[in-house]
BAVORO-213130 format. One record per residue (C-alpha): residue in one letter; x, y, z. Coordinates in steps of 0.05 Angstrom, whole numbers, padded with zeros to 5 digits, always signed. Layout:
REM residues N
aXYZ;...
REM end
This chain:
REM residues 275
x-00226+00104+00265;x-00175+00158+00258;x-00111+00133+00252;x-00053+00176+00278;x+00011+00191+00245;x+00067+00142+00235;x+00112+00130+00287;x+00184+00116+00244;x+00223+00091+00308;x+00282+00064+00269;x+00316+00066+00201;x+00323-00008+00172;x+00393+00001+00150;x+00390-00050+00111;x+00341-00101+00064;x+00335-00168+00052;x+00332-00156-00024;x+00369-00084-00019;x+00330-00026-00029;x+00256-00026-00038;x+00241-00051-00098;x+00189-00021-00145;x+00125-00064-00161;x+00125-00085-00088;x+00071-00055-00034;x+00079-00020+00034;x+00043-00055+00088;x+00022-00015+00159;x+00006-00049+00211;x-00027-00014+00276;x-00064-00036+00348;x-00120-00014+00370;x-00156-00038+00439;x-00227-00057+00441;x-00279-00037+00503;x-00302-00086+00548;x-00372-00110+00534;x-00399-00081+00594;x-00368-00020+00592;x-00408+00001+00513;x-00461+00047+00528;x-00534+00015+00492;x-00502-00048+00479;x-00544-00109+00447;x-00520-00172+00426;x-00497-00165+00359;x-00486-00091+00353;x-00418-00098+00353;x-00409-00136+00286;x-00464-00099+00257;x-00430-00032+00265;x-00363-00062+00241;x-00384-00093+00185;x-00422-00020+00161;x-00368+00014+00178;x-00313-00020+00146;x-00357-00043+00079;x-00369+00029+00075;x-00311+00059+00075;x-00272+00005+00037;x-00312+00024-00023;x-00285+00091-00017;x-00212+00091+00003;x-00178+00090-00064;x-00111+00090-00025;x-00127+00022+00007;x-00113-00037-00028;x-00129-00087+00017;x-00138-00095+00086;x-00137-00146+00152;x-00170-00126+00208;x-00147-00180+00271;x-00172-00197+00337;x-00158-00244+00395;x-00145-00315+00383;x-00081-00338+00427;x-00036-00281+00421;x-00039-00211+00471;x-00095-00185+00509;x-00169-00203+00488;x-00179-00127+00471;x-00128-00123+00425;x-00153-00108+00346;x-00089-00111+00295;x-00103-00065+00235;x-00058-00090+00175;x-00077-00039+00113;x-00037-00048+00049;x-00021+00011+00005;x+00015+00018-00070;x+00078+00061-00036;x+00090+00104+00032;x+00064+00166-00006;x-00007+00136-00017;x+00010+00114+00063;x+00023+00176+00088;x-00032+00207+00047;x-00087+00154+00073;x-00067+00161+00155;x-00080+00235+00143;x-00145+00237+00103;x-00202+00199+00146;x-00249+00252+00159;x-00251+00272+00085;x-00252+00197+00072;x-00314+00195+00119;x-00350+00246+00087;x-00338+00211+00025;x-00371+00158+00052;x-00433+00191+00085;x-00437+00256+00060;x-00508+00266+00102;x-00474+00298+00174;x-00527+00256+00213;x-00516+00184+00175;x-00437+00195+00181;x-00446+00211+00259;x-00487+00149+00266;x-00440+00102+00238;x-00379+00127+00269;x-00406+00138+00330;x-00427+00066+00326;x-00378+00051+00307;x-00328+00082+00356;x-00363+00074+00418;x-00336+00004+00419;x-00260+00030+00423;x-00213+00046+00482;x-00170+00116+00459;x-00110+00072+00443;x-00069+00082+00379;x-00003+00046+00370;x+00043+00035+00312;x+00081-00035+00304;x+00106-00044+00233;x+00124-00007+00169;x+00133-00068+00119;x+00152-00078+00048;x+00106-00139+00017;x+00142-00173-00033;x+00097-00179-00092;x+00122-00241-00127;x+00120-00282-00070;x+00049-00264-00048;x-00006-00309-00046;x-00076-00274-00059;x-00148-00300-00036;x-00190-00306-00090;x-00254-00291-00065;x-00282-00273-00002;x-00288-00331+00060;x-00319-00342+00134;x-00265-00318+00183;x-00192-00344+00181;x-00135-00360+00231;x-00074-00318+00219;x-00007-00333+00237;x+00045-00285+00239;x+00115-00313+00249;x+00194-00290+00235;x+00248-00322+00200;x+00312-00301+00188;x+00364-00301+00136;x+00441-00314+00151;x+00483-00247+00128;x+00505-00269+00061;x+00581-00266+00086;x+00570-00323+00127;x+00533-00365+00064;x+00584-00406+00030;x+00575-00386-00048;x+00522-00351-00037;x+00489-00288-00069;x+00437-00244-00066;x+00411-00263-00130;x+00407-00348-00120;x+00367-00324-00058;x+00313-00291-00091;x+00319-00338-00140;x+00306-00397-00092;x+00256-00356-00058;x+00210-00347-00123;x+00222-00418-00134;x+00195-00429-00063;x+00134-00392-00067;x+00116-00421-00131;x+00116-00493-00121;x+00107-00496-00046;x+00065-00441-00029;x+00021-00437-00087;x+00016-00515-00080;x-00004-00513-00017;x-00077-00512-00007;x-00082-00503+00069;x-00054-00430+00058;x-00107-00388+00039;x-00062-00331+00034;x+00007-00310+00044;x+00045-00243+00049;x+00118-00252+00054;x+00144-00182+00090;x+00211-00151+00104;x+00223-00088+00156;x+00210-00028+00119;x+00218+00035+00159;x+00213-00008+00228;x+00248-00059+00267;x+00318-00084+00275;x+00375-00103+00242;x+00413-00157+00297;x+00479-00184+00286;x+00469-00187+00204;x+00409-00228+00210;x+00353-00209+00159;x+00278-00220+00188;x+00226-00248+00141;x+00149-00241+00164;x+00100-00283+00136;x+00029-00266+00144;x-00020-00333+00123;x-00085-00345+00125;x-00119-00415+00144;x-00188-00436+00141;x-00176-00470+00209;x-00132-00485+00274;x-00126-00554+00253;x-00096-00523+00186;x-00046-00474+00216;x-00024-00537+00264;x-00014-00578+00207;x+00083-00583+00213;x+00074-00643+00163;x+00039-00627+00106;x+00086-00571+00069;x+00145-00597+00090;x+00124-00669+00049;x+00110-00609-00013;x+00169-00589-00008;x+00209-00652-00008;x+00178-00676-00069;x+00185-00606-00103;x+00251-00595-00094;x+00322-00634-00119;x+00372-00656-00057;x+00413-00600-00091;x+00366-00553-00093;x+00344-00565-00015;x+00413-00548+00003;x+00422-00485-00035;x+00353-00460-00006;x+00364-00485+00063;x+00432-00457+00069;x+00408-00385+00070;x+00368-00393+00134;x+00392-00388+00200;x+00396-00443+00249;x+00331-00444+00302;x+00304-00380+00273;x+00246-00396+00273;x+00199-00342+00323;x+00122-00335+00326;x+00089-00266+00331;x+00023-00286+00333;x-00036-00318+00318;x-00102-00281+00307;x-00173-00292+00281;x-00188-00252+00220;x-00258-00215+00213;x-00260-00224+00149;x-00335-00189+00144;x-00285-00127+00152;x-00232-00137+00099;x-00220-00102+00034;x-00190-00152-00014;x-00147-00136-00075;
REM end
């Protein structure tokens, strides 16, 4: 599917960890809106994941620019048409290049005129002409959990927290937050099994900047419902990972009930590209 230019609706005036650091990646995230059922023309059961999974195994192959890639439906969150595309790229150039480049990408792909026809067309026909653009992100490498290999579909939750401004974080500093952060990810995260994956985000070229109070995204991945429901197990990690001191100093940083849920989405993972 062609995917239209970026939308840049407003400039993040400021990052969670300043400017955009080198080493990290620039995540895009767009919507797309799927057909009803009985609406697709020649329909059978099955077709639809067939052509999807052609379409997307194809091309994945191909697009150098991609580094990896989510592709999200329904689960609890929006309208039961709704598809979230979440494509990861090295910087905004190889971004910019990539939304700009699918028809040479396609013929890439199927350089025969009738073969590429028949899988996009297949592909396609299941697709309402809906485009929209919701985030520009910056992943932060270091604190990114990867999936090692590839797995049956996963529940992904999407949720924001947000950082106090550091004025308001007695003896605080940039640099003990990034450092608690790493910490964090390291022997929480990592140590936490029911995570399949994690992507911790900050606004790139999108979103808003209210009253000094940072937003942090987190993408993860879980094998299950029952494992994204799961409020006990990585705060009992975390307590046993971490001093009384250290709690404080990493706790201090956050701001009181800020905790908000975007989403939660099955992940067709038959579609993914993985890094």
């Amino acid at each position: 599917m062609k995917m239209r230019s970026f939308i840049i609706t407003t400039l993040f005036t400021a990052s969670l960890f300043g400017q955009y650091t080198k080493g990290n990646t620039v995540i895009v995230w767009s919507k797309y809106k799927l057909k009803p059922i009985p609406e697709v023309e020649d329909h059978k059961q099955g077709d639809r994941r067939k052509a999807f999974e052609a379409y997307h195994k194809a091309r994945n192959v191909k697009a150098r620019l991609l580094l990896s890639s989510l592709f999200l439906t329904h689960y609890w969150t929006g309208h039961v048409t709704d598809v979230q595309q979440v494509n990861e790229f090295k910087n905004m150039n190889d971004a910019t290049a990539y939304s700009g480049s699918q028809a040479p990408l396609n013929k890439k792909v199927w350089p025969n005129e009738e073969e590429r026809q028949a899988a996009t067309s297949a592909y396609g026909k299941y697709f309402q002409s809906f485009h929209e653009d919701l985030y520009i992100f910056e992943n932060h490498v270091k604190l990114e959990k990867k999936k090692s290999k590839e797995s049956p579909n996963t529940v992904v939750a999407v949720m924001n927290r947000y950082w106090k401004p550091l004025r308001e974080v007695e003896g605080g500093s940039a640099e003990e937050r990034e450092e608690l952060m790493e910490k964090y990810h390291k022997r929480v995260t990592m140590k936490n099994d029911k995570k399949i994956s994690v992507r911790t985000l900050t606004h790139l070229w999108t979103g808003a900047l209210s009253n000094g109070y940072y937003p942090i995204t987190t993408i993860t991945e879980f094998a299950s419902m029952e494992d994204a429901d799961d409020l006990q197990y990585e705060p009992k990690i975390f307590d046993e990972a971490f001093s009384d001191e250290e709690k404080e100093a990493f706790n201090k940083y956050w701001a009181p009930a800020s905790h908000e849920d975007i989403g939660l989405f099955w992940n067709q993972a038959y579609s993914n590209k993985l890094k």
